[in-house]
N, CA and C atoms as an extended XYZ file, in Angstrom:
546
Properties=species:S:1:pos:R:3:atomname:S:1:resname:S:1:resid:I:1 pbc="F F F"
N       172.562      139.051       43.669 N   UNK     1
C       171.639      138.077       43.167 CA  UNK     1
C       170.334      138.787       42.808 C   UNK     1
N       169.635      138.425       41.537 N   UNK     2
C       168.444      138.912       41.464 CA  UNK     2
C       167.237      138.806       42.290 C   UNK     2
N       166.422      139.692       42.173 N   UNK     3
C       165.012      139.246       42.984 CA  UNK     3
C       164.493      137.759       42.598 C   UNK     3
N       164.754      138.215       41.190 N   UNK     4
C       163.904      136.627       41.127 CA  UNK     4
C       164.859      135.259       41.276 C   UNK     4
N       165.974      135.283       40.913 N   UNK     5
C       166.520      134.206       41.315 CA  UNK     5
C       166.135      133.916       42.886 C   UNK     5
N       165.941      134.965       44.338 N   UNK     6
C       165.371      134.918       45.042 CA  UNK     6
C       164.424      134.373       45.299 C   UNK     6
N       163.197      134.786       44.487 N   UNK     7
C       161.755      134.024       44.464 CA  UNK     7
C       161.925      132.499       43.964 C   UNK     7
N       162.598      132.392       43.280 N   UNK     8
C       162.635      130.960       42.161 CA  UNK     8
C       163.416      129.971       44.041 C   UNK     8
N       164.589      130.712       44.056 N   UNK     9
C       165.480      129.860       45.388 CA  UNK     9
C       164.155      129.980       46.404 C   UNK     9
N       163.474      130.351       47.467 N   UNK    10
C       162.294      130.363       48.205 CA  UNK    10
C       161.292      129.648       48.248 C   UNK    10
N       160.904      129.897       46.863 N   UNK    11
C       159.911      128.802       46.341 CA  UNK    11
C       160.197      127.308       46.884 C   UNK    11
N       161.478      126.999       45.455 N   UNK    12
C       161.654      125.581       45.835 CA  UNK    12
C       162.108      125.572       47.430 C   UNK    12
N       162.888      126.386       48.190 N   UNK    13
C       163.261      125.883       49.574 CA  UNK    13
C       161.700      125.900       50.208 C   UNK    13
N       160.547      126.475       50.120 N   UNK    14
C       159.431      126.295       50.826 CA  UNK    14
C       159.031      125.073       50.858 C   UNK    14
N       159.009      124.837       49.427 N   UNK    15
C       157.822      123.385       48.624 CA  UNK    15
C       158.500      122.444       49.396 C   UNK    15
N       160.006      121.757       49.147 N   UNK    16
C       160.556      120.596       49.670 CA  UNK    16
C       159.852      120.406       50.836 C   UNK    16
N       159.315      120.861       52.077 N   UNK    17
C       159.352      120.043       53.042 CA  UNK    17
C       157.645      119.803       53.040 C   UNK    17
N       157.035      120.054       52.135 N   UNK    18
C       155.267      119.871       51.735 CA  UNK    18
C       155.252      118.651       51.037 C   UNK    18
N       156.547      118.189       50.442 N   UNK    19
C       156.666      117.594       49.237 CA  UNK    19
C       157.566      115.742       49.896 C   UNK    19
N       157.815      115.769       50.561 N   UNK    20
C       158.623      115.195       50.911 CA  UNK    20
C       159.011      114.909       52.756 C   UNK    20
N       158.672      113.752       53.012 N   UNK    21
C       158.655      113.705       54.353 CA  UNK    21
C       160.283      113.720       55.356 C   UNK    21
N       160.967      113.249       54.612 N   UNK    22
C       162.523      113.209       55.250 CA  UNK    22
C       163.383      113.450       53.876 C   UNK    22
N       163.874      114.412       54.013 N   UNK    23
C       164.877      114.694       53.081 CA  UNK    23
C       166.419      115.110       53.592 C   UNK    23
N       167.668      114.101       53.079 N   UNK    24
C       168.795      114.417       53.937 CA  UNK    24
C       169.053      115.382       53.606 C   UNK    24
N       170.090      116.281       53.724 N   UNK    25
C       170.957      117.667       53.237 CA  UNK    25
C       169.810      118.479       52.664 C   UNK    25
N       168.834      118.930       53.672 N   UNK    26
C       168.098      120.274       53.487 CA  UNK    26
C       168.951      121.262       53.712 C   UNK    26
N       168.816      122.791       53.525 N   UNK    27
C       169.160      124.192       53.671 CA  UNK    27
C       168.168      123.946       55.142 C   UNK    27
N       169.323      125.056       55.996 N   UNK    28
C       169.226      125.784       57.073 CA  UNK    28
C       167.234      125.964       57.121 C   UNK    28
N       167.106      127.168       56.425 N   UNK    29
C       165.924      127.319       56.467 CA  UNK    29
C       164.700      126.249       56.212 C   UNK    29
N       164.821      125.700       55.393 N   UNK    30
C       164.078      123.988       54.828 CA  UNK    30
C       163.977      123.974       56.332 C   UNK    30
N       164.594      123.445       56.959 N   UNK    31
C       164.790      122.309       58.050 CA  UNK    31
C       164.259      122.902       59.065 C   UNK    31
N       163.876      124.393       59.232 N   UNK    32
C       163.339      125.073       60.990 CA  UNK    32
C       161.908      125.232       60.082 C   UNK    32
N       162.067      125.667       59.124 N   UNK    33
C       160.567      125.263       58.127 CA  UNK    33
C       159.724      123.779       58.052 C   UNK    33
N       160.238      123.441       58.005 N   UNK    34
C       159.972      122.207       57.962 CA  UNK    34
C       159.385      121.277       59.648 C   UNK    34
N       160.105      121.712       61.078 N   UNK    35
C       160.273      121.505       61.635 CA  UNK    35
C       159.289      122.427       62.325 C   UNK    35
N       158.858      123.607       62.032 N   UNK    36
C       158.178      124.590       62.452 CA  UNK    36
C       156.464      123.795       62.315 C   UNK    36
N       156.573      124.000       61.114 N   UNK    37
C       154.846      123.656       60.743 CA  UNK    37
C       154.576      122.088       61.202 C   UNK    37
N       155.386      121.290       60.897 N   UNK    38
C       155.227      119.673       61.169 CA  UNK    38
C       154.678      119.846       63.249 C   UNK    38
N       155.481      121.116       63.665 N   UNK    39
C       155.315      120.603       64.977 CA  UNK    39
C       154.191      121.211       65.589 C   UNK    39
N       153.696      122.280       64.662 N   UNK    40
C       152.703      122.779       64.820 CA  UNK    40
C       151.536      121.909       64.363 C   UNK    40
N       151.088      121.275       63.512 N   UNK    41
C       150.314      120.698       63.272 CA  UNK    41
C       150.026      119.563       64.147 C   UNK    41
N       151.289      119.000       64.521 N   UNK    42
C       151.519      117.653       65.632 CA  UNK    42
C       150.687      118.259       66.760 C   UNK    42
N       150.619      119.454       67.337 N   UNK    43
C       150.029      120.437       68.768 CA  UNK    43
C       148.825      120.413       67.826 C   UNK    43
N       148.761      120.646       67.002 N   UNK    44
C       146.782      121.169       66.801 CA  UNK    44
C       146.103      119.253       66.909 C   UNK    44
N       146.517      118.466       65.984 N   UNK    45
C       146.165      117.168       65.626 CA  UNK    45
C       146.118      116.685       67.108 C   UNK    45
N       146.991      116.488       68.136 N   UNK    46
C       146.916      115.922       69.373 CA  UNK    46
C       146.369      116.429       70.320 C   UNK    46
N       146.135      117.773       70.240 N   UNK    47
C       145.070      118.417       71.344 CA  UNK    47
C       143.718      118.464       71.222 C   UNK    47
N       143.495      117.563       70.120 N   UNK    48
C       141.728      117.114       70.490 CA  UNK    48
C       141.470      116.301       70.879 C   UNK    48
N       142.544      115.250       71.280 N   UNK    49
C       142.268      114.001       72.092 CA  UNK    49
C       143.074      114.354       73.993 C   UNK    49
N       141.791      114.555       74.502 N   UNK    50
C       142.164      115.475       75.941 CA  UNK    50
C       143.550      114.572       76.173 C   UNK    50
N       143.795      112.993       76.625 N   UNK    51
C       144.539      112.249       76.990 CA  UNK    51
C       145.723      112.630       76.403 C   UNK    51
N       146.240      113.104       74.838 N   UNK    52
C       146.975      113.428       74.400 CA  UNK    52
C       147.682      114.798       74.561 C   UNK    52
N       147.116      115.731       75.182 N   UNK    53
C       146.860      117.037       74.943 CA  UNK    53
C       148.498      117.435       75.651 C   UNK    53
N       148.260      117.139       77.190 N   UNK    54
C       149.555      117.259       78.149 CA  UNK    54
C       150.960      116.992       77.633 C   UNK    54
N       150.967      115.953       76.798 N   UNK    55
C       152.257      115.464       76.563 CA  UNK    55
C       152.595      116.091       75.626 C   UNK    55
N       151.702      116.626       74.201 N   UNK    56
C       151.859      117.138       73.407 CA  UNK    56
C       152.338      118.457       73.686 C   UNK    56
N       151.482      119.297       74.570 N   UNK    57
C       152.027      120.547       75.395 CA  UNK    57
C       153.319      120.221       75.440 C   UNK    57
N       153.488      119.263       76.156 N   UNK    58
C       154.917      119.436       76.818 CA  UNK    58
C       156.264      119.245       75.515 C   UNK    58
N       156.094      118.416       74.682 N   UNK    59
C       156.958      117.976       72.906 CA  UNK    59
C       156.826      119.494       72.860 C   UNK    59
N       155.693      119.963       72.434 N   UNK    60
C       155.921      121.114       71.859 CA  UNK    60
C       156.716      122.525       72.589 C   UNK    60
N       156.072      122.575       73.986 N   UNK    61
C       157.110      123.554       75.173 CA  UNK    61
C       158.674      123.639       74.800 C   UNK    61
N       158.656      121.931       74.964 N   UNK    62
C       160.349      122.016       75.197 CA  UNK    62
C       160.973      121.961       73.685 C   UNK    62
N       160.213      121.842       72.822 N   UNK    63
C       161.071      122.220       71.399 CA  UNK    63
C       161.268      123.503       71.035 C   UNK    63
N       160.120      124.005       70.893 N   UNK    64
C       159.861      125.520       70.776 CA  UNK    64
C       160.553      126.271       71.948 C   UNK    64
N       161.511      125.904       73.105 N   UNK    65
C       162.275      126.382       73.585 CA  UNK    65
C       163.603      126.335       73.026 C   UNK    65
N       163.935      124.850       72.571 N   UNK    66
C       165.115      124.965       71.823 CA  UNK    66
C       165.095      125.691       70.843 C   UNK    66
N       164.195      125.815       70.066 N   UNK    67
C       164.321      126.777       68.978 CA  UNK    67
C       164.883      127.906       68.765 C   UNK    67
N       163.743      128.920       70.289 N   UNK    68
C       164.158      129.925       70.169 CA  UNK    68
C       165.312      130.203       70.771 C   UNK    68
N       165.790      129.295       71.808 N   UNK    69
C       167.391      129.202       72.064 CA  UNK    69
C       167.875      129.448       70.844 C   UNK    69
N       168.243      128.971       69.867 N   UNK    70
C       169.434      128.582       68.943 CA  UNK    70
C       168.778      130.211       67.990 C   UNK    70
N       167.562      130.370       67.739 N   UNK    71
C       167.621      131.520       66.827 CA  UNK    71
C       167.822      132.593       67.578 C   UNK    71
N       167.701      133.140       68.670 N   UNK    72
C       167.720      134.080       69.405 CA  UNK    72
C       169.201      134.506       69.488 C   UNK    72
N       170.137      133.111       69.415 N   UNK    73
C       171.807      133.222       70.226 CA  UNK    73
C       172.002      133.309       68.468 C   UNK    73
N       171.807      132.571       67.304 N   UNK    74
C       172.275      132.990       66.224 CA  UNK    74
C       172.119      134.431       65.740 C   UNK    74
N       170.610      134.860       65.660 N   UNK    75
C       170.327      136.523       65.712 CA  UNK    75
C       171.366      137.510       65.899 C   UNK    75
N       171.495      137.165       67.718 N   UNK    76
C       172.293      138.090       68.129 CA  UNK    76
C       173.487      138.127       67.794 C   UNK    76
N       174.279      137.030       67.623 N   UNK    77
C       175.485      137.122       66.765 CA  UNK    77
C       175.495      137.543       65.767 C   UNK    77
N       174.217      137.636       64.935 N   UNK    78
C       174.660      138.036       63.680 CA  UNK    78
C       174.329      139.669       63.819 C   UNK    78
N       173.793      140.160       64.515 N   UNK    79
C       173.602      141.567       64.241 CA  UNK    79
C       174.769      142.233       65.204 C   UNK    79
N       175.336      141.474       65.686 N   UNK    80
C       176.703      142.202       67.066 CA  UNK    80
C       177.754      141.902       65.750 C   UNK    80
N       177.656      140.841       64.964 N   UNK    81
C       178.893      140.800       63.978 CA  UNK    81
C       178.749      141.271       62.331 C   UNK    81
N       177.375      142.464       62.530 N   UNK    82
C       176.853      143.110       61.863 CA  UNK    82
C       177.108      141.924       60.125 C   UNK    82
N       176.607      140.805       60.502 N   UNK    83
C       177.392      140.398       59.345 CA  UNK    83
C       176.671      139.015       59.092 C   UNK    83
N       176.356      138.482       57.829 N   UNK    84
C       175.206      137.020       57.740 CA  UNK    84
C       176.146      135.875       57.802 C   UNK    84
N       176.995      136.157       57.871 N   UNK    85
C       178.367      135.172       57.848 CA  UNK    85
C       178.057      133.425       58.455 C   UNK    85
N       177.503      133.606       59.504 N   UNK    86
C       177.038      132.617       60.730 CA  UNK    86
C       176.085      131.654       59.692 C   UNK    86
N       175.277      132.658       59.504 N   UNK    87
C       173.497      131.537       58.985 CA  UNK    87
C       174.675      131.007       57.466 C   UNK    87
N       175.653      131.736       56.503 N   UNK    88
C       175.392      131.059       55.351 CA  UNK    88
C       176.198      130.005       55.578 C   UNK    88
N       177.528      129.891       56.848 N   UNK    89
C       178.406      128.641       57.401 CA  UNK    89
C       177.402      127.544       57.311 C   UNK    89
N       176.128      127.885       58.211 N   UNK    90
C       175.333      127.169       58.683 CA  UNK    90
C       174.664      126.345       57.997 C   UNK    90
N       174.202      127.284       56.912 N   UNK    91
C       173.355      127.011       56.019 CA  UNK    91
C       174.163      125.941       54.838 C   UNK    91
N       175.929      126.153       54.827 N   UNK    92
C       176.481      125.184       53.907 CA  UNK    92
C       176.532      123.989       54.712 C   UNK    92
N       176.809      123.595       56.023 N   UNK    93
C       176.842      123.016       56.654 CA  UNK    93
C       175.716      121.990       56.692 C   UNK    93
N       174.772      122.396       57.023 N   UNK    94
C       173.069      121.532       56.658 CA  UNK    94
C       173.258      121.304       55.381 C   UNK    94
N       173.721      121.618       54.014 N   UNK    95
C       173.842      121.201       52.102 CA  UNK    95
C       174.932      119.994       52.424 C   UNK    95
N       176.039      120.622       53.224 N   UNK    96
C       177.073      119.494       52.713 CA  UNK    96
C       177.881      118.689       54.056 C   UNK    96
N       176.900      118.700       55.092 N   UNK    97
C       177.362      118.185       56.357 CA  UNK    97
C       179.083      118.515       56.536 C   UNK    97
N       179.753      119.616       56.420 N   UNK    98
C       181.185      119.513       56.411 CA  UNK    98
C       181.270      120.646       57.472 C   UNK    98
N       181.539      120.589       59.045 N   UNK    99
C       181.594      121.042       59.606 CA  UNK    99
C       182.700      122.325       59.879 C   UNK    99
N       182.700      123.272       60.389 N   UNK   100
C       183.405      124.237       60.693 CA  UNK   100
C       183.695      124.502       62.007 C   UNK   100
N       184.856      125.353       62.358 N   UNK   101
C       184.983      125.477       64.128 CA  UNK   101
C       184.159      126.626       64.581 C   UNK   101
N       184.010      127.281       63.435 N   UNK   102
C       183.431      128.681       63.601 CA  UNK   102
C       182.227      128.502       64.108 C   UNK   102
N       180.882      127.051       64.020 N   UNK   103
C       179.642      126.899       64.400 CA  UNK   103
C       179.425      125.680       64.912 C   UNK   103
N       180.485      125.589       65.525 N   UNK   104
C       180.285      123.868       66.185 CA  UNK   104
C       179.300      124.659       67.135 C   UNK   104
N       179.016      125.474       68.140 N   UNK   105
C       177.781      125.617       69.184 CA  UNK   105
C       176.545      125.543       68.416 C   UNK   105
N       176.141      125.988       66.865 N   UNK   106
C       174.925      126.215       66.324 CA  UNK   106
C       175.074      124.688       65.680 C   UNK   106
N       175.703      124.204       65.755 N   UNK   107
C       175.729      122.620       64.777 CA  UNK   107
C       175.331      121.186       66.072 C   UNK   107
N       175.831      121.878       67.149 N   UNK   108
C       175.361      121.101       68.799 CA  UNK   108
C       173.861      121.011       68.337 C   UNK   108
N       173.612      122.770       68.914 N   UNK   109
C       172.219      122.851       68.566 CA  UNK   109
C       171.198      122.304       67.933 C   UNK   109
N       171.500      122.317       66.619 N   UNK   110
C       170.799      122.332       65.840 CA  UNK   110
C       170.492      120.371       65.748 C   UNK   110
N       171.708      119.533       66.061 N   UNK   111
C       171.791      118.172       66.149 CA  UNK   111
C       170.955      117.732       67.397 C   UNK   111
N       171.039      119.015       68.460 N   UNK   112
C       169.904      118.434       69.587 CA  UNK   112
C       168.497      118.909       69.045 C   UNK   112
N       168.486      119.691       68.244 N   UNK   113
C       166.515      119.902       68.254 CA  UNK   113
C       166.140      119.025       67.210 C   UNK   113
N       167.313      118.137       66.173 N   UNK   114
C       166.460      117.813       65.443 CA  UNK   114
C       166.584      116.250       65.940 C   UNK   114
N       166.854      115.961       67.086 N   UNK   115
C       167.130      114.371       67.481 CA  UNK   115
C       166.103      114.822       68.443 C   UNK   115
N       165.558      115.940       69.065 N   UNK   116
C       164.297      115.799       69.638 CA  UNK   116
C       163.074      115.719       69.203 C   UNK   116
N       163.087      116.565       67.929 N   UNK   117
C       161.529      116.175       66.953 CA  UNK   117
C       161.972      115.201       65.955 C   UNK   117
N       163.087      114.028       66.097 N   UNK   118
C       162.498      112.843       65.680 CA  UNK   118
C       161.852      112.154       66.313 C   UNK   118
N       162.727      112.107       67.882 N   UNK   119
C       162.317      111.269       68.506 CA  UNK   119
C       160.826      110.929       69.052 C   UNK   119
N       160.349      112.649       69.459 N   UNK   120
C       159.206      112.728       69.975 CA  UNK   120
C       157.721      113.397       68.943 C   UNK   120
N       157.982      113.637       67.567 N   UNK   121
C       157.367      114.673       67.211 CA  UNK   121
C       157.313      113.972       65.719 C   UNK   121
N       158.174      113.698       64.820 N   UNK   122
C       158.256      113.604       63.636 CA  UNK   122
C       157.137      111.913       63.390 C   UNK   122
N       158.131      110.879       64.230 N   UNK   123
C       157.327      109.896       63.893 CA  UNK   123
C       155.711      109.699       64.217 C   UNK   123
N       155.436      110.551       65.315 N   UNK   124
C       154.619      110.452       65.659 CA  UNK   124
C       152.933      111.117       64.960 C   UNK   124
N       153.890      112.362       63.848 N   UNK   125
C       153.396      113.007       63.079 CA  UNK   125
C       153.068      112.301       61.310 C   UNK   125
N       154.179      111.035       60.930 N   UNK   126
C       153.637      110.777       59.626 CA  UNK   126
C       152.731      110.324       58.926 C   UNK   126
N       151.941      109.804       60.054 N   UNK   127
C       150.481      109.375       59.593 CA  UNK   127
C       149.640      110.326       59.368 C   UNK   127
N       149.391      111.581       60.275 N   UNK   128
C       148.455      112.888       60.263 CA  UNK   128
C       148.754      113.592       59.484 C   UNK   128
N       149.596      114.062       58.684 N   UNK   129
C       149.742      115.295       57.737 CA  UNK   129
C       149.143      115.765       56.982 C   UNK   129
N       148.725      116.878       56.641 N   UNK   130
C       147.248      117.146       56.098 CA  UNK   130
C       147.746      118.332       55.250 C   UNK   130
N       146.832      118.676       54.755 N   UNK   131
C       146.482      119.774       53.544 CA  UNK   131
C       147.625      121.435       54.193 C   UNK   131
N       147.202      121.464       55.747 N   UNK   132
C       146.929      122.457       56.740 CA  UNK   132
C       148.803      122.798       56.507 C   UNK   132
N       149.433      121.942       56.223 N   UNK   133
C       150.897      122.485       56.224 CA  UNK   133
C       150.881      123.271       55.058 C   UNK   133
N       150.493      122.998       53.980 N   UNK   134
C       150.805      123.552       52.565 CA  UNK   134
C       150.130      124.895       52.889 C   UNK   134
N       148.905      125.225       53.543 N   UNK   135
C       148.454      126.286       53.985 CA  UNK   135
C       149.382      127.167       55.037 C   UNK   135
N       149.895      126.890       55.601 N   UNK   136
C       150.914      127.778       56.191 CA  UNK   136
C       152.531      127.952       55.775 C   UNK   136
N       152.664      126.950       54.784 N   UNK   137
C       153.933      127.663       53.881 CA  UNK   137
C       153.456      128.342       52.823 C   UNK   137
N       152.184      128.541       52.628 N   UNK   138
C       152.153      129.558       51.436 CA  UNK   138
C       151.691      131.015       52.271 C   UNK   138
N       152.103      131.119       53.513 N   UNK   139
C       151.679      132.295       54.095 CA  UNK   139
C       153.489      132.688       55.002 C   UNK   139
N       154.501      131.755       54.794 N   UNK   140
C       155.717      131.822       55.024 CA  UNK   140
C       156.077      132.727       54.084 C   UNK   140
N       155.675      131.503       53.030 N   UNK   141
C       156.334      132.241       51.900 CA  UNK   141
C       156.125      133.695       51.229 C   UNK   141
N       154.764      134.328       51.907 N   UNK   142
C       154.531      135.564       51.568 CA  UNK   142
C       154.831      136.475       52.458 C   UNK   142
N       155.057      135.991       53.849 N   UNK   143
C       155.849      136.718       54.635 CA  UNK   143
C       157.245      136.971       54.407 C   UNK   143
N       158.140      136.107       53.934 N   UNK   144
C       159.465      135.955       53.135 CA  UNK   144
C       159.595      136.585       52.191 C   UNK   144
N       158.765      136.802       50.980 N   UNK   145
C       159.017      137.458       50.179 CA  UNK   145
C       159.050      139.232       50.015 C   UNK   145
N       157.840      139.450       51.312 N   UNK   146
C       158.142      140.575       52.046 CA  UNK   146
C       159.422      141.154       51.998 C   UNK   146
N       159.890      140.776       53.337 N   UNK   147
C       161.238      140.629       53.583 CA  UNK   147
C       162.656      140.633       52.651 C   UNK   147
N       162.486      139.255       51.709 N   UNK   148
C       163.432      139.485       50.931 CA  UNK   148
C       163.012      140.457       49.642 C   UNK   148
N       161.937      141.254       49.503 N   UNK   149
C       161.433      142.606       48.614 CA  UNK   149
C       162.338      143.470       48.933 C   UNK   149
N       162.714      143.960       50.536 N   UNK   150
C       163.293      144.718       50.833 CA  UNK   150
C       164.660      145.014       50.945 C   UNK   150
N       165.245      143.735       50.540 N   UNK   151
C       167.259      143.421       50.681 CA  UNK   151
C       167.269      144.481       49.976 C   UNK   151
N       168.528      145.124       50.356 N   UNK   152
C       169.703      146.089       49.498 CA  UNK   152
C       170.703      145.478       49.822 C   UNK   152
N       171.548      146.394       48.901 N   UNK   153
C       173.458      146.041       49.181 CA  UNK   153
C       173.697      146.324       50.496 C   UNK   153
N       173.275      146.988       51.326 N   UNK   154
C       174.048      147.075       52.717 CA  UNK   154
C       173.792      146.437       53.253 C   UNK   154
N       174.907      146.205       54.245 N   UNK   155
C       175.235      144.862       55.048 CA  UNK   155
C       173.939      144.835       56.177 C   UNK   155
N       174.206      145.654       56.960 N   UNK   156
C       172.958      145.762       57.801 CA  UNK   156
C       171.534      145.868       57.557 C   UNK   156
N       170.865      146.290       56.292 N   UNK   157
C       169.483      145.664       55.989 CA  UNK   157
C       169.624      144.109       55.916 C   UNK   157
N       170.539      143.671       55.062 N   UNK   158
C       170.656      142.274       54.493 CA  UNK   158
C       170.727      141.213       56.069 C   UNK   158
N       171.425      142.069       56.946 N   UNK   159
C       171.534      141.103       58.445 CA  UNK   159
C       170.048      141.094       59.209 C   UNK   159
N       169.566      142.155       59.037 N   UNK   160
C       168.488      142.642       60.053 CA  UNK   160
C       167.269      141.393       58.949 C   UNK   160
N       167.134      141.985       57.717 N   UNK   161
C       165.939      141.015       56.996 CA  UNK   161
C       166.481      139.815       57.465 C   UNK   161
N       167.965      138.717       57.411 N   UNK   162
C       167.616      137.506       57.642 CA  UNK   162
C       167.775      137.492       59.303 C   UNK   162
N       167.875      138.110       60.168 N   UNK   163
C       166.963      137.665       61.103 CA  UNK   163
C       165.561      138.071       61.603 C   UNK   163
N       164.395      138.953       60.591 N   UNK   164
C       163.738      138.642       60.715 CA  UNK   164
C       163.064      137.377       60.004 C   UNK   164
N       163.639      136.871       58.843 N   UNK   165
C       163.213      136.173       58.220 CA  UNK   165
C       163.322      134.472       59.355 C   UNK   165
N       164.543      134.318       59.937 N   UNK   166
C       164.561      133.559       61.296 CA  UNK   166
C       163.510      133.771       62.162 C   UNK   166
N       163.062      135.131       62.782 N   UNK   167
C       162.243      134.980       63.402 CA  UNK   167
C       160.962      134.639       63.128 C   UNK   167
N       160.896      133.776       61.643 N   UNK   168
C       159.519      133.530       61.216 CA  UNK   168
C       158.983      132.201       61.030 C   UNK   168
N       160.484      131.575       61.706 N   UNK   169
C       160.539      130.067       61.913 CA  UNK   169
C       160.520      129.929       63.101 C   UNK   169
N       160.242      130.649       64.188 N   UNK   170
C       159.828      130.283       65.515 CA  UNK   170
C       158.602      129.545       65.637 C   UNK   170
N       158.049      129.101       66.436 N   UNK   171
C       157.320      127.822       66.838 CA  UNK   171
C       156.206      128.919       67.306 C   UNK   171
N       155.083      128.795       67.110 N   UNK   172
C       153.460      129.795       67.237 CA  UNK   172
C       153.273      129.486       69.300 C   UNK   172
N       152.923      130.410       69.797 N   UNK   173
C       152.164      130.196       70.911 CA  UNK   173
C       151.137      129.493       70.685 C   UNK   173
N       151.237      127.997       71.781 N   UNK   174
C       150.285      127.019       71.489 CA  UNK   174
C       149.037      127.356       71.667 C   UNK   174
N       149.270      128.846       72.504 N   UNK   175
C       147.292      128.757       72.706 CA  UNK   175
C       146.729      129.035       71.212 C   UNK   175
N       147.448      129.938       70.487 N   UNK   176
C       147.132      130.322       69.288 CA  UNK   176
C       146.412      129.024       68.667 C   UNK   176
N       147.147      128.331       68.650 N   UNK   177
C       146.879      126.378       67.991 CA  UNK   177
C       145.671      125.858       68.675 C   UNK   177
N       145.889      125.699       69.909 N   UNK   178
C       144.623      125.264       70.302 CA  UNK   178
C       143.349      125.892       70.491 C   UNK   178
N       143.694      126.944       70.444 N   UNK   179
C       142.070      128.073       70.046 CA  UNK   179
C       141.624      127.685       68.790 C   UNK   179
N       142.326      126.879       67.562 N   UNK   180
C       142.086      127.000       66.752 CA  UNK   180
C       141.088      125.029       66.654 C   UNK   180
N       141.312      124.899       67.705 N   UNK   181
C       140.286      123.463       67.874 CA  UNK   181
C       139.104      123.949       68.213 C   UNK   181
N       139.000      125.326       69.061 N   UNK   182
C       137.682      125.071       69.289 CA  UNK   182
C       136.770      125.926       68.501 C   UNK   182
C-alpha cells in the first residue's frame, strides 16, 4: 500500500471520532481513539469539581486498566506470532461485526471496555466535549504518521510499528490530566 493511501486511510480514521459522537462499525483503531481522548477529557472536565473528582479517578483507573489489559495481551501476541494477523481479524471484526474463533478473547475484551465507557464515561461525557479533543488527535495523528513513515516490507518492522502505534492509544497518567487543571 502506498504512503499516501496511508495518510489519506489515518486521516479519515482520526477525524471520525471528532466528527461524530456514536458511530456503529468503527475500525479497531477509531474506537481505542476515540475512547482514549473522550475519557481523557471526561478526567480533566470532572476533576475541577472536587465532589466529582474521586469517582472520576476511579471510571478512569478502572478503564485505563482494561485497556492496557487487552493492548498489552494483543501486543504480545502479536510480536510472539511475529505477525499483524490478530489486530487486522480484529480490526475486520469492529467493520463488519462477523466474529472469528481465532479472537473471541480480544472480542470479550473489547465488548467489556466498551460497555464500561458507555455506561460510566460516554454518556456522561456528551454534553462537555470541547475543542480539546480535536487538539489531541491532531498530535495522534502526527505521532502515527511517524510511525507509519517508517513501515517496510518486513514482517517484523510492520508488527513492532503497529504495536507501537497501539501503544499510543493507551489512556495518559491521570496526574498528567489533572496537573493540567491547575
Amino acid at each position: 500500500m502506498k504512503k499516501s493511501t496511508w495518510i489519506i486511510s489515518l486521516l479519515l480514521l482520526l477525524y471520525f471520532p471528532v466528527v461524530a459522537q456514536k458511530i456503529t462499525h468503527l475500525g479497531l483503531m477509531n474506537r481505542l481513539i476515540d475512547t482514549k481522548y473522550s475519557t481523557e477529557l471526561y478526567l480533566y472536565t470532572h476533576c475541577t469539581s472536587q465532589n466529582q473528582k474521586d469517582s472520576a479517578l476511579a471510571f478512569y483507573n478502572e478503564l485505563r486498566w482494561k485497556i492496557d489489559g487487552f493492548l498489552y495481551q494483543l501486543s504480545a501476541d502479536m510480536i510472539t506470532s511475529n505477525s499483524p494477523r490478530k489486530m487486522k481479524l480484529l480490526n475486520e471484526w469492529c467493520l463488519n461485526n462477523k466474529p472469528k474463533k481465532a479472537i473471541d478473547t480480544y472480542i470479550y475484551q473489547l465488548n467489556e471496555i466498551e460497555k464500561f465507557y458507555a455506561t460510566n464515561i460516554r454518556d456522561a461525557l456528551t454534553k462537555t466535549r470541547t475543542l480539546n479533543l480535536t487538539t489531541n488527535v491532531f498530535y495522534l495523528l502526527k505521532d502515527s504518521w511517524t510511525i507509519l513513515n517508517g513501515l517496510s516490507d518486513i514482517k517484523t518492522q510492520k508488527t513492532m510499528a503497529l504495536v507501537n502505534l497501539l501503544d499510543q492509544a493507551r489512556l495518559s497518567d491521570p496526574l498528567l490530566i489533572i496537573k493540567q487543571i491547575k
